[in-house]
ROLUM-325846 format. One record per residue (C-alpha): residue number from 1; x, y, z. Coordinates in steps of 0.02 Angstrom, whole numbers, plus 50000, padded with zeros to 5 digits. Layout:
N
SEGU     k       x       y       z
SEGU   NUM       X       Y       Z
...
//
This chain:
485
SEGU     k       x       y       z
SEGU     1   60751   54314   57689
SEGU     2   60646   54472   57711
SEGU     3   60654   54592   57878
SEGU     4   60484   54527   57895
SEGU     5   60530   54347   57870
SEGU     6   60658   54370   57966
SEGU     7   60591   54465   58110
SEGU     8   60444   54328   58125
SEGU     9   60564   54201   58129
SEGU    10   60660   54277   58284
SEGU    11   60500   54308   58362
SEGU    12   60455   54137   58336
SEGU    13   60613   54079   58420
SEGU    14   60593   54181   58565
SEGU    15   60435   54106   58598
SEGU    16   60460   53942   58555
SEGU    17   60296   53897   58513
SEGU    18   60195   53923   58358
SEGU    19   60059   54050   58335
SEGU    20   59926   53928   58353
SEGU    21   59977   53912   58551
SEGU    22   59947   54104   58572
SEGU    23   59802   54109   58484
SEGU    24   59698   53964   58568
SEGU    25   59737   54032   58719
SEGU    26   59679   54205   58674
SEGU    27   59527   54130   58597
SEGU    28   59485   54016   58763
SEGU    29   59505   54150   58908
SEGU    30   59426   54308   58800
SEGU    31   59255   54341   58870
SEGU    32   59113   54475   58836
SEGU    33   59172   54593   58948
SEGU    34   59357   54597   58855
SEGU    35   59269   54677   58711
SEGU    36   59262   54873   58685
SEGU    37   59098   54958   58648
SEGU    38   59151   54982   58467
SEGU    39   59172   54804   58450
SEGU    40   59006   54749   58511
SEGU    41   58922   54880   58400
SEGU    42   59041   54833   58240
SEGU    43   58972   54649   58257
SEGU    44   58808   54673   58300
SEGU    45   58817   54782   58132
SEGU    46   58894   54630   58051
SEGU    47   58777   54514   58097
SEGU    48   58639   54604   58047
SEGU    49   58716   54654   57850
SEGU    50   58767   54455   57834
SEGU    51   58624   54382   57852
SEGU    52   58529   54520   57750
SEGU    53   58634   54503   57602
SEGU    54   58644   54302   57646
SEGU    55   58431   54319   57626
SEGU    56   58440   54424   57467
SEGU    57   58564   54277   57378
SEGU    58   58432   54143   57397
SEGU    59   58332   54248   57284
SEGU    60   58453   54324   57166
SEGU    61   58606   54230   57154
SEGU    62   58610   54086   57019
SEGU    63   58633   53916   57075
SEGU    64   58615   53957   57257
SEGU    65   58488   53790   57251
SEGU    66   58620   53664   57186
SEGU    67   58699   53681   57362
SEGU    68   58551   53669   57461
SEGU    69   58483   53547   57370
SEGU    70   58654   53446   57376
SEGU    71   58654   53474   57559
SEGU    72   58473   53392   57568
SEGU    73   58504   53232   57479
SEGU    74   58624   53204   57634
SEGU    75   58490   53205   57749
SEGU    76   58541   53198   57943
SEGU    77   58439   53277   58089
SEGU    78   58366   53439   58040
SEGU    79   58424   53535   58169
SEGU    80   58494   53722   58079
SEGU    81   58398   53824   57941
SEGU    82   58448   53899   57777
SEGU    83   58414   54081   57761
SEGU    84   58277   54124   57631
SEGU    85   58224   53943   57635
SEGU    86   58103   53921   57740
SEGU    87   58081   53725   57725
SEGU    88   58257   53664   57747
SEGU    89   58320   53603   57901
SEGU    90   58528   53528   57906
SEGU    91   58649   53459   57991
SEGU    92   58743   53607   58089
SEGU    93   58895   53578   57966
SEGU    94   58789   53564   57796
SEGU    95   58694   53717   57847
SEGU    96   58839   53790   57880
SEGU    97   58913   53746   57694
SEGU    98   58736   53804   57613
SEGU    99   58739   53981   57714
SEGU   100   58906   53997   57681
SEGU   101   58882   53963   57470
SEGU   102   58727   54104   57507
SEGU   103   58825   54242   57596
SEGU   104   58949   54307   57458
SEGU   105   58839   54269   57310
SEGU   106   58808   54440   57276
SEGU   107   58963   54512   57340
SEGU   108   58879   54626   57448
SEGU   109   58940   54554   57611
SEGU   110   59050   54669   57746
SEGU   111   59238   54685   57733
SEGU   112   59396   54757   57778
SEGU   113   59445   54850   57627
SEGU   114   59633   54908   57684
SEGU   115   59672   54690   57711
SEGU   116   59553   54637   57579
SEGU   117   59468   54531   57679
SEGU   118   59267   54483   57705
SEGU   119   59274   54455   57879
SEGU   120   59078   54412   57951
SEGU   121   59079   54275   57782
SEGU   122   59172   54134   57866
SEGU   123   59085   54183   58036
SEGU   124   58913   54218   58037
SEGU   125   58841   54062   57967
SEGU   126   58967   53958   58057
SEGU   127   58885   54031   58229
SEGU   128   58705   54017   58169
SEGU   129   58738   53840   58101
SEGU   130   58800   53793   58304
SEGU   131   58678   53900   58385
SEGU   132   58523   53835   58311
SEGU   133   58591   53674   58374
SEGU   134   58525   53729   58544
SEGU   135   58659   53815   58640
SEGU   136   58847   53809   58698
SEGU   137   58862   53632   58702
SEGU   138   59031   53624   58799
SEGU   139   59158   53460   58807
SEGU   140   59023   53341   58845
SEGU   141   58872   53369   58725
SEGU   142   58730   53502   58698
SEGU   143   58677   53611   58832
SEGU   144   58548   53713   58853
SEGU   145   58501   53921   58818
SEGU   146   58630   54014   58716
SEGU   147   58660   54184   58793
SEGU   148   58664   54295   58668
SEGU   149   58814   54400   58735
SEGU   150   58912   54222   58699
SEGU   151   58863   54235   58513
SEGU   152   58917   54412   58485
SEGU   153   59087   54348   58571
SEGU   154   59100   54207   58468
SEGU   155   59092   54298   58305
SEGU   156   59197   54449   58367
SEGU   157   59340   54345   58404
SEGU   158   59313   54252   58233
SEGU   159   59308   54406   58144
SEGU   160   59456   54477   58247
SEGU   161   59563   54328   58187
SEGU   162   59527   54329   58008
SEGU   163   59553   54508   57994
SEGU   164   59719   54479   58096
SEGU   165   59779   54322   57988
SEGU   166   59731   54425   57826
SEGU   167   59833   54564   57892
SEGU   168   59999   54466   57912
SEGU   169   60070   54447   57749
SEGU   170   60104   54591   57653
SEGU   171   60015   54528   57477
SEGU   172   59883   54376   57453
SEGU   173   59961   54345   57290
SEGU   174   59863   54225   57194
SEGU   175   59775   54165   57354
SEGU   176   59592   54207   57395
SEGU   177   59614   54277   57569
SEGU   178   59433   54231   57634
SEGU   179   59422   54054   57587
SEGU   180   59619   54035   57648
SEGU   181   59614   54132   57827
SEGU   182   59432   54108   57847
SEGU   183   59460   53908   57902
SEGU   184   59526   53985   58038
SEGU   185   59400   54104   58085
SEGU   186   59264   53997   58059
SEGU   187   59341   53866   58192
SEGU   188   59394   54027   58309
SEGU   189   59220   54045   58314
SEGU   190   59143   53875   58321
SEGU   191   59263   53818   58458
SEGU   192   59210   53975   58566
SEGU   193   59016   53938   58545
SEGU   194   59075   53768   58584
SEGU   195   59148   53813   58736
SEGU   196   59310   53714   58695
SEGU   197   59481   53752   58800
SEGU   198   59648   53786   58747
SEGU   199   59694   53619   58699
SEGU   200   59539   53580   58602
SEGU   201   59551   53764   58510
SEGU   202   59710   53725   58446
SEGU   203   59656   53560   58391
SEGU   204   59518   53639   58296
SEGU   205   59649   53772   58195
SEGU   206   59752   53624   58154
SEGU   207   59608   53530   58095
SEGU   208   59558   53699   57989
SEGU   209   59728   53713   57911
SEGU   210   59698   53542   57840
SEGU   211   59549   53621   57737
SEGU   212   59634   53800   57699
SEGU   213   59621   53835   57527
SEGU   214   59557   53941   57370
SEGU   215   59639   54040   57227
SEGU   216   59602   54197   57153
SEGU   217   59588   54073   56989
SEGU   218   59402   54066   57032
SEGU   219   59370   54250   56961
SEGU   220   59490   54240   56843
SEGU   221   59415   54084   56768
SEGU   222   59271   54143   56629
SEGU   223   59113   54045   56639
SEGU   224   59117   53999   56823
SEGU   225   59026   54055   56983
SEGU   226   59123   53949   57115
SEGU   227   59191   54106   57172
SEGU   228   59020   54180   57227
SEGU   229   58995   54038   57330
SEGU   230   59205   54025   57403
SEGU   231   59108   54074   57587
SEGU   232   59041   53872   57596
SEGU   233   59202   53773   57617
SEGU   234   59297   53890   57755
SEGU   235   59114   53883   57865
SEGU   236   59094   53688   57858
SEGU   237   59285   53645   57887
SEGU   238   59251   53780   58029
SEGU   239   59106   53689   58104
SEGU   240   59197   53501   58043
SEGU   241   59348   53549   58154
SEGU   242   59276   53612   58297
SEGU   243   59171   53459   58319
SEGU   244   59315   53341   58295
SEGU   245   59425   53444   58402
SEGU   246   59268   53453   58541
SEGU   247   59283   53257   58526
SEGU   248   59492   53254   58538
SEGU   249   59557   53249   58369
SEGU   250   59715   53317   58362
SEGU   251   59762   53440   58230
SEGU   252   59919   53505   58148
SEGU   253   60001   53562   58281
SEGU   254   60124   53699   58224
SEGU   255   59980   53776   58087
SEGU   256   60040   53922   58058
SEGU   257   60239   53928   58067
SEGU   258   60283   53739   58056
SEGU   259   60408   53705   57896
SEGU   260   60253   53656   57790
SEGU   261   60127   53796   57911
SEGU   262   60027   53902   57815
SEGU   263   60153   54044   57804
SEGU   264   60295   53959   57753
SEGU   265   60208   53847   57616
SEGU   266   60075   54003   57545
SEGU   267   60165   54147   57590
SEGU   268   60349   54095   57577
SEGU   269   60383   54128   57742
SEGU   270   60373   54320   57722
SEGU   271   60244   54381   57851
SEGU   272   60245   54483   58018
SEGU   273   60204   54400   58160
SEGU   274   60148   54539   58253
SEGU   275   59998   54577   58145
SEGU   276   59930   54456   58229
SEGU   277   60001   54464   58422
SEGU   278   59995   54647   58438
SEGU   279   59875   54711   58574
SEGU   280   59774   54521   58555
SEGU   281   59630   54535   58651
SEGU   282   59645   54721   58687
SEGU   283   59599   54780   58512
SEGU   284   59476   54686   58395
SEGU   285   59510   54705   58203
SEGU   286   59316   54656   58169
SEGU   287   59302   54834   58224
SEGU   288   59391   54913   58064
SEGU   289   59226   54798   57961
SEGU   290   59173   54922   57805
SEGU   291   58962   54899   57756
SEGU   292   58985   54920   57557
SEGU   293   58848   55036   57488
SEGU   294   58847   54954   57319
SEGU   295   58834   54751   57266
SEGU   296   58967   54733   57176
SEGU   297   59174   54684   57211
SEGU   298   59255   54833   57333
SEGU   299   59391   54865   57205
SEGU   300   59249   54939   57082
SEGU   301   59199   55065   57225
SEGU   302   59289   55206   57248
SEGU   303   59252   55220   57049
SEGU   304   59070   55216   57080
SEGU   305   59073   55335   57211
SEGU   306   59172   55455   57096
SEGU   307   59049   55443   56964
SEGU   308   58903   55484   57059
SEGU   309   58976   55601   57135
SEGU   310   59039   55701   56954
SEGU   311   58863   55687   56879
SEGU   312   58782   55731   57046
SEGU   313   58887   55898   57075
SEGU   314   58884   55956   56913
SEGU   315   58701   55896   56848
SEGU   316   58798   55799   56684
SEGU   317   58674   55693   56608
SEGU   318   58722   55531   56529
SEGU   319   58683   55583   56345
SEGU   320   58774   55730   56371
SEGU   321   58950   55635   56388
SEGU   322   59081   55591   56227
SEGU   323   59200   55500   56336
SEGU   324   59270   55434   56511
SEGU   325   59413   55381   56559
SEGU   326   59417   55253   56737
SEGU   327   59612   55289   56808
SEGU   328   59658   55170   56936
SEGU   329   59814   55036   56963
SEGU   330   59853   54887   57023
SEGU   331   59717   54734   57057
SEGU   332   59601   54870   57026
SEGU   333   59630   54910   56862
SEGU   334   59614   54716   56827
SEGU   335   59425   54797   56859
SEGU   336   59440   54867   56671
SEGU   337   59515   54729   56593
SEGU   338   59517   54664   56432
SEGU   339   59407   54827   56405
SEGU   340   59300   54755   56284
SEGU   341   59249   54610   56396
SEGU   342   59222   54725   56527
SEGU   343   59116   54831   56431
SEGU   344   58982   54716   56406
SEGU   345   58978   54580   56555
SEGU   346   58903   54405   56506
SEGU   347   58849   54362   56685
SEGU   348   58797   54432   56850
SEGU   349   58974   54383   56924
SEGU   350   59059   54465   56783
SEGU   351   58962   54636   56793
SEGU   352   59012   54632   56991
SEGU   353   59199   54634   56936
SEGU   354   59187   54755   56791
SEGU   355   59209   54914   56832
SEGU   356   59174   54985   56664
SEGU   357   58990   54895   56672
SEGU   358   58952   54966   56860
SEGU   359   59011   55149   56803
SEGU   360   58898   55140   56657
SEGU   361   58752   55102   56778
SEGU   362   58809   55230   56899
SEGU   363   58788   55363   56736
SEGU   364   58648   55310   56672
SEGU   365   58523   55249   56799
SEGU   366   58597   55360   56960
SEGU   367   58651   55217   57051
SEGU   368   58686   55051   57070
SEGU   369   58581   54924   57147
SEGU   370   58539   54735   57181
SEGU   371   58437   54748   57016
SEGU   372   58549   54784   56899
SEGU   373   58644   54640   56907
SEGU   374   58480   54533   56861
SEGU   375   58535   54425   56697
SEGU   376   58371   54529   56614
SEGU   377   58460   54695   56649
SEGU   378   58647   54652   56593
SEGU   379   58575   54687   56418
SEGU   380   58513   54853   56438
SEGU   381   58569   54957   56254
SEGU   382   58585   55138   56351
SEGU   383   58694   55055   56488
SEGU   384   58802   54958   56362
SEGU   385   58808   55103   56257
SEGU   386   58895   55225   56378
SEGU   387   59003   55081   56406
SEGU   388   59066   55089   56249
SEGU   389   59145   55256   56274
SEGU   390   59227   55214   56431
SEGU   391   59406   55172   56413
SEGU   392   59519   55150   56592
SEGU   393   59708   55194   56604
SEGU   394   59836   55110   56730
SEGU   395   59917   55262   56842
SEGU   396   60016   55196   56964
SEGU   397   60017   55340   57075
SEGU   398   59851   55294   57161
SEGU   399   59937   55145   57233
SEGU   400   59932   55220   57404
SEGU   401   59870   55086   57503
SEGU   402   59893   54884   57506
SEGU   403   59717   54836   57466
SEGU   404   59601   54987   57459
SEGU   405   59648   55083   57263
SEGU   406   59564   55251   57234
SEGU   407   59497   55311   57086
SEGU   408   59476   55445   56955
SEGU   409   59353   55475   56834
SEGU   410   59393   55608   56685
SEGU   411   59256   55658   56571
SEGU   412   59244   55758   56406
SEGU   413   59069   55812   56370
SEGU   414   58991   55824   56200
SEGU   415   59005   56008   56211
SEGU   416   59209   55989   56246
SEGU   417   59214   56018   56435
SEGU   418   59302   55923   56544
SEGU   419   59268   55855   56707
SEGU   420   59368   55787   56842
SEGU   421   59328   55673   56999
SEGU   422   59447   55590   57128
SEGU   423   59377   55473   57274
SEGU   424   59512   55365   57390
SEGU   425   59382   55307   57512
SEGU   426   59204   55283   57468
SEGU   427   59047   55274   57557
SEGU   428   59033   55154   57698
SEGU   429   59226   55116   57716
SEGU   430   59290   55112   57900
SEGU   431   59353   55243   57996
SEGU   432   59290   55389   57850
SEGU   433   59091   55362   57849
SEGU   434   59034   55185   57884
SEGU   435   58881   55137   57879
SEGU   436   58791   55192   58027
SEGU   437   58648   55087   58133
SEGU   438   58494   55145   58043
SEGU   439   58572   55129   57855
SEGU   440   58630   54959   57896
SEGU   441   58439   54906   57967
SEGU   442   58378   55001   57804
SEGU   443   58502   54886   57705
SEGU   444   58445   54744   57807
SEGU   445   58276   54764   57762
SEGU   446   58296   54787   57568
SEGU   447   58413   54630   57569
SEGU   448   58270   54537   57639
SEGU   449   58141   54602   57510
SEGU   450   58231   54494   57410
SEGU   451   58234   54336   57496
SEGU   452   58184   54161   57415
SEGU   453   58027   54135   57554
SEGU   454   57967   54305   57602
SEGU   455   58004   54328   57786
SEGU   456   57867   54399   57880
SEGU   457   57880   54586   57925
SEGU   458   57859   54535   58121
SEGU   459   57999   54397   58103
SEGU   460   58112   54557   58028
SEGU   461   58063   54677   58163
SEGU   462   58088   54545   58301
SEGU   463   58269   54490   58225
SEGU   464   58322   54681   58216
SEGU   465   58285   54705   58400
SEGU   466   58361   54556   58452
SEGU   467   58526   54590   58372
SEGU   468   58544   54765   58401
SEGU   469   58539   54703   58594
SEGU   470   58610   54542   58564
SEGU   471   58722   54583   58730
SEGU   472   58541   54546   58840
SEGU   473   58452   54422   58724
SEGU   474   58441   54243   58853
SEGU   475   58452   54128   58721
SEGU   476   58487   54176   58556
SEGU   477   58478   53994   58476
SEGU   478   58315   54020   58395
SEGU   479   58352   54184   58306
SEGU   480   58396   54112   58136
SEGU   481   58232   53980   58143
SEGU   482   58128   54135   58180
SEGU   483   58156   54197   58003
SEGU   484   58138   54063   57913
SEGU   485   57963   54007   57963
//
């Protein structure tokens, strides 16, 4: 047994009860006013970035329409939109499942680099999926207005939970943390829009653990896209449990440190406990959310950031450069490898993860952007030729951190100099230079050029303003119809 493992099991005995107890009744008595002023910003931020990036999938991201359209054939009262489809009404747990397959297509959705974790994913389209159902419906049906200060609370808890759960184990291993903690989140969230009590709250966790699952096999796995779309299943087993527990299904009762809980059974029992207990409801992990700057997988940015940087400070042109070597360790050098593969990405999905591919972008076209991951623009010869001289070396000594890996670039110019740059935290990573207000509205807006159905410039500026003072907004159940009309 590990300290860890062993110091969560002693503070499970103490307690007597598992996690799950502690948590429901942190999610059922935390109100508005428990948040900090960071927090309410942080998620208003993250509201706004997931459902621009969930708006620029339904026009980018390949195979966004066989979920929607899958979701359709079910039919069922129309009663939640899809983002970027303006003609699609579902059921609150189908448009949850089709939102969530849109939100991470691109991989340009908000997370918490240092816990590896996307934490408005499992969240966002959960709460728009129940508040478009018109309101906090409460133990005995639908009610009425939805204040908006009771949506912003409803994702900040979710998002604080995730974050927490992801935080708790000191490796993921082979599991994909999102789609495995983000169950959780997802009900967290649904049960608070839902207005649901201690009891019920649990219910709803146990009913998510039922439903946790997802492996990193889905990027590792050539010729599929299932992990762009790994945000659907934690958002409808989210909504699914809430809505069983609101009706009093019982979960699993002891989720998360039972003898088959999710620790014991993923995570071999070796987890602290008080990643997840520590100041609870005092101090809201959403807050730590990162806006990435680039589309493409977080592991691949400190690298970018490094190579824009080198060319930027020193004027290097692409033709000017014989070589470059990535340095980086751990699951980020997976980034690089096999190098030939990397080099010359046969999908959108595979160009996100190469690093190689996105550096070669960064050199030759000055940054890196939505459009060049179009299928069109993975061929491009003068990108794929400065790929070519890229090779990437393992150095273990930038392991400094569990999930965030810097990087270093080293070039050798054609006329034998050499060049040298070294980034630990890029652009837009929390605390160091996150995003701020008017770059994540700018980002907002591009995201939505993109969009499936064109949303109409009024329906933008009206949805801006109502998030950014979500906190006074009466009823914030129509804000997701208003854009897709």
């Amino acid at each position: 047994m590990t300290t860890a493992t062993a110091i969560a099991a002693a503070s499970r005995n103490a307690s007597g009860q598992d996690l799950a107890f502690t948590i429901a009744d942190h999610l059922a008595g935390t109100t508005f006013a428990d948040l900090d002023a960071d927090t309410v910003t942080a998620t208003k931020l993250s509201i706004l970035d997931t459902v621009g990036v969930t708006l620029a999938s339904s026009g980018l991201t390949p195979g966004v329409e066989d979920y929607v359209e899958v979701a359709r054939e079910f039919g069922g009262t129309g009663e939640s939109p899809v983002f970027g489809f303006d003609d699609v009404r579902l059921p609150a747990p189908l448009a949850a499942w089709a939102n969530g397959a849109l939100v991470h297509g691109l991989d340009f959705d908000d997370l918490v680099r240092d816990v590896g974790y996307h934490p408005s994913t499992p969240t966002v389209p959960t709460a728009f999926a129940l508040a478009s159902r018109g309101g906090q419906a409460g133990p005995g049906g639908r009610g009425g207005p939805l204040p908006g200060r009771d949506l912003l609370t409803a994702i900040a808890l979710g998002n604080d939970l995730g974050t927490r759960l992801a935080a708790t184990v000191p490796s993921h291993g082979a599991w994909f943390g999102t789609p495995v903690f983000g169950g959780f989140a997802s009900a967290a969230t649904a049960a608070k829009l839902l207005g649901l009590d201690a009891d019920a709250t649990r219910a709803a966790l146990g009913i998510a653990f039922a439903q946790a699952a997802g492996t990193l096999e889905m990027r590792w796995s050539p010729n599929s896209n299932i992990a762009s779309f790994n945000g659907s299943w934690p958002n409808k087993a989210g909504v699914m449990a809430a809505l069983l527990a609101r009706r009093g299904a019982q979960g699993i009762e002891n989720a998360f440190e039972g003898r088959g809980g999710l620790f014991a059974t993923y995570f071999p029992g070796d987890y602290d406990r008080e990643q997840v207990t520590a100041d609870l409801g005092r101090r809201f992990r959403g807050a730590e959310v990162s806006f990435k700057v680039w589309p493409a997988c977080g592991g691949s940015h400190c690298a970018i950031d490094a190579t824009l940087q080198l060319f930027g400070e020193s004027g290097l042109r692409a033709d000017e450069v014989d070589s470059l070597t990535i340095a980086t360790t751990l699951g980020t050098f997976a980034l690089t490898q096999p190098i030939e593969t990397r080099r010359a990405p046969a999908t959108a999905m595979d160009a996100k993860f190469s690093i190689p591919y996105a550096i070669a972008v960064a050199a030759v076209r000055g940054d890196v952007t939505l459009d060049d991951f179009r299928p069109e623009r993975l061929a491009d010869p003068a990108v794929l030729a400065f790929a070519q001289r890229i090779d990437a070396v393992d150095d273990p000594s930038l392991a400094i951190r569990k999930a965030a890996l810097p990087a270093r670039i080293e070039v050798t110019t054609t006329g034998g100099q050499r060049l040298e740059k070294r980034v630990d935290q890029p652009r837009g990573v929390w605390p160091h230079s996150r995003l701020s207000p008017e770059e994540v509205v700018r980002k907002f807006r591009d995201c939505a050029s993109y969009a499936r159905v064109p949303v109409r410039p009024e329906a933008l500026d009206a949805f801006v303003d109502a998030v950014l003072d979500l906190e006074n907004v009466a009823d914030a159940s129509t804000l997701a119809l208003e854009l897709t009309r």
